[in-house]
C-alpha positions as MATLAB code, in Angstrom:
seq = 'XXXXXXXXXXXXXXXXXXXXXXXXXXXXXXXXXXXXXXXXXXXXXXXXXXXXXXXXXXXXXXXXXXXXXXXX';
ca = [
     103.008  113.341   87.054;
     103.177  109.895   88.690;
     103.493  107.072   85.686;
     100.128  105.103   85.118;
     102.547  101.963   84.857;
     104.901  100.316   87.328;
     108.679  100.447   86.164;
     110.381   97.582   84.604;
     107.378   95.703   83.734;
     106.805   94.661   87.371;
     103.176   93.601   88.220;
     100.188   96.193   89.591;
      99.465   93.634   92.676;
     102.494   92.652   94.450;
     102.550   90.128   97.397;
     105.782   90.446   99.639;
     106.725   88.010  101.996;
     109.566   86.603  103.936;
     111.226   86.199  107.343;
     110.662   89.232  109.713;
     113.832   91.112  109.919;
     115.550   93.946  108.353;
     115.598   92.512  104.775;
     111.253   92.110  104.543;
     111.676   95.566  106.000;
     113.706   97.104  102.886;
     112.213   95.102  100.340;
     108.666   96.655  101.778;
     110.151   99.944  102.005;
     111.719   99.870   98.253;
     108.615   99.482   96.658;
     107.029  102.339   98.554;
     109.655  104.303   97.403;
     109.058  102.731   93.621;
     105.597  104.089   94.535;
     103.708  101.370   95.230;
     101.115  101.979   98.323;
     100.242   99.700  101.317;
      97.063   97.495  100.278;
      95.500   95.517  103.097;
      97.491   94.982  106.695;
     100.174   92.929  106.567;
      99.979   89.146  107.765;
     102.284   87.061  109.964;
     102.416   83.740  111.232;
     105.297   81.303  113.021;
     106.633   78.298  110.782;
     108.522   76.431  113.977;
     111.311   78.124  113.762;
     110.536   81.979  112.641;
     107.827   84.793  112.201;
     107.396   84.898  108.493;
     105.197   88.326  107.324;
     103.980   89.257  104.474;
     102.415   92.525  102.932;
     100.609   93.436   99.811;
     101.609   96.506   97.571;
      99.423   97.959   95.180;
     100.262  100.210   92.503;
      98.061  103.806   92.794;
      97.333  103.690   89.051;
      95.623  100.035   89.223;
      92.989  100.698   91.867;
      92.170  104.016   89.568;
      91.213  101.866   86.714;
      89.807   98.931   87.899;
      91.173   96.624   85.001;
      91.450   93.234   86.680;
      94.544   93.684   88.015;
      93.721   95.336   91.351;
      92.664   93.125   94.178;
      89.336   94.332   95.803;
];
């Protein structure tokens, strides 16, 4: 049975963001593995000198309940 709470206190709604490259890609990829799910597509944009991305995560539980802390 999947836990109704993410681990370590971390937040339902979790916005990722940072520099495309192989370290956004991990982070992303650790909190699927956490099991956190994709919410929304990610974003990008150019600051002058880099693509910078970002991508929300959404734990399953939080979208189940409704309770404020989803994003809609």
């Amino acid at each position: 049975m999947r836990p109704t709470l993410p681990p370590d206190g971390m937040p339902a709604y979790r916005l990722l963001s940072g520099p495309d490259d192989a370290g956004f890609c991990r982070r992303v990829s650790e909190a699927l593995a956490l099991g956190y799910r994709l919410h929304g597509s990610p974003a990008a944009t150019f600051d002058g000198e880099r693509v910078i991305v970002a991508q929300a995560v959404l734990w399953p539980a939080a979208s189940a309940q409704g309770d404020g802390d989803a994003v809609e």
